[in-house]
N, C-alpha and C positions, 0 to 999 in steps of 0.2 A: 517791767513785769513780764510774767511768761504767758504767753498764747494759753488759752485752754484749752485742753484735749477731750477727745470724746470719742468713746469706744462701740464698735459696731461688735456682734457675734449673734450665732444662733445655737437654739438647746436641742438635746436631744428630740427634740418634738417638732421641729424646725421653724420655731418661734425665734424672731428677729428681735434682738433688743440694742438698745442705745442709751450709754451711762457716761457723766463724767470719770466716776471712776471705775478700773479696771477691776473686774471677776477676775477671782485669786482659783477658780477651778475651772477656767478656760483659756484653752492655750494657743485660740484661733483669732483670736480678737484683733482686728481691725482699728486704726486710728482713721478717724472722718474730718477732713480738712474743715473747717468752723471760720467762716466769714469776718476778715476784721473790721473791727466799730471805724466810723471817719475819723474820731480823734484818733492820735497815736497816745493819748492818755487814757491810763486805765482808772475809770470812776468806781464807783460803789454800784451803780446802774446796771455796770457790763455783767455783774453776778445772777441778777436774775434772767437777762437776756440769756444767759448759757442756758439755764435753770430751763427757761423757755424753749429753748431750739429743744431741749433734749426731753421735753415734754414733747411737741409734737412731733418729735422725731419717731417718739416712742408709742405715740397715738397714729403716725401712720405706716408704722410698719404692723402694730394689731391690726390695721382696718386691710392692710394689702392681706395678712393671713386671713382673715378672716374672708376675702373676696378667694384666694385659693382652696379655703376649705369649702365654702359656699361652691364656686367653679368646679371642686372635686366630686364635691358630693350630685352637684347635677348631673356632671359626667356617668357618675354612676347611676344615677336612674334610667339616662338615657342606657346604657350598656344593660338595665335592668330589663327593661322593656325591648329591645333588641332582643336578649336572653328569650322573653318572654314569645317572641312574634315568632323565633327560630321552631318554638317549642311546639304553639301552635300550628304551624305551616309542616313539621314534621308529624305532630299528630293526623294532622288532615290528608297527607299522602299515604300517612299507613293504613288510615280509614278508607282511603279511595283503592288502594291495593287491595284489600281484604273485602270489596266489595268487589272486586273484581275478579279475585280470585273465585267470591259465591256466583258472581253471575255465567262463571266460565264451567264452573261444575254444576250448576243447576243447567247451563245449557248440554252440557256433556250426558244430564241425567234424562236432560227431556230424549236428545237424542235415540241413545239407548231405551228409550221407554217406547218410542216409536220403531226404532230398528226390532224388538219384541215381538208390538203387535204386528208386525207386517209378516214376521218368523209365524205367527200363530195363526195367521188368516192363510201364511203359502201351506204351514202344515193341515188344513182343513179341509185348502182346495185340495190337497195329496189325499188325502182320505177320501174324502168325496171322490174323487176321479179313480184311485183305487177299487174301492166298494162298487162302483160301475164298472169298472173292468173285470174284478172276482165275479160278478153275477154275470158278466157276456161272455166269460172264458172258462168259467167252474165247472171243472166234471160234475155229470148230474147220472146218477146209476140208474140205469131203466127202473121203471115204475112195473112192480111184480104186477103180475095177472091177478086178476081179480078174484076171489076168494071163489071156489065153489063148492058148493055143498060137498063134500071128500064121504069115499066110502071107507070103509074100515077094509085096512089091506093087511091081510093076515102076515105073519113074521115068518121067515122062510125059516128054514128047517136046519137046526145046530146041528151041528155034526160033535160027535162026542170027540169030547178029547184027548188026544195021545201026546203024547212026551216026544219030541222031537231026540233023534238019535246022537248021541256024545260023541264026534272025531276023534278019534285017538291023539297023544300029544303028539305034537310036531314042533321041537324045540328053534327048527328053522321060521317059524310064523310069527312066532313073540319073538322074535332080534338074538337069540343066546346063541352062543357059539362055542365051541370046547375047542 
């Protein structure tokens, strides 16, 4: 009798399977060496023994997929939460930036709010020390005599009036020249 054969391949999904006989749409498939019985006689027995290998051949290549999709998928939560912590830890530095940034311009305004009033107390003391200076150095116009009783001072005497006498022209006086 002939040895039974047993075919390994995997699908498009990269689910593993194991059949006696060969997938007629795949062209990758694997022959898996298969343990011979003690007897060299082939009984009626050795049929389901095949039957068997290639059942839990079949049941442990689901449970390995199943441990790689399981394995995948943790991986990815773990990559999820990384994701996550990246995200976090970058929000909280642009938060700390932008805090920093208010407390350098609020410090910049205090400044300036100070640099102001100390401008408004020097321009005060200037006026103040001014206004002392104007009244220790201001001409002051003598103070008139003091009023006294005035007699009525008669208005001196017009002389009538005459027309002042016309020069003859003199074209040399106003700039002409011939």
């Amino acid at each position: 009798m002939q040895k039974p054969q047993v075919y390994k391949w995997t699908d498009a999904k990269g689910k593993t399977f194991y059949s006696q006989v060969k997938p007629p749409d795949v062209t990758q498939a694997q022959t898996v060496p298969v343990p011979q019985s003690t007897s060299n006689a082939t009984s009626a027995t050795d049929a389901p023994n095949t039957t068997n290998l290639t059942q839990r051949l079949n049941t442990q290549a689901n449970q390995m997929a199943e441990e790689r999709l399981a394995h995948a998928r943790a991986m990815q939560e773990l990559h999820r939460q990384d994701l996550n912590r990246i995200q976090q830890q970058q929000e909280y530095m642009s938060q700390q930036q932008s805090l920093a940034k208010q407390q350098e311009a609020a410090q910049a305004l205090e400044g300036a709010t100070q640099e102001l009033e100390r401008m408004k107390q020097e321009l005060e003391r200037k006026r103040e020390h001014h206004t002392e200076e104007e009244h220790r150095y201001s001409y002051r116009p003598p103070s008139p005599p003091p009023l006294q009783a005035q007699t009525t001072i008669p208005e001196p005497p017009r002389p009538e009036w005459q027309p002042k006498p016309i020069p003859p022209f003199n074209p040399k006086e106003i700039g002409a020249s011939r």
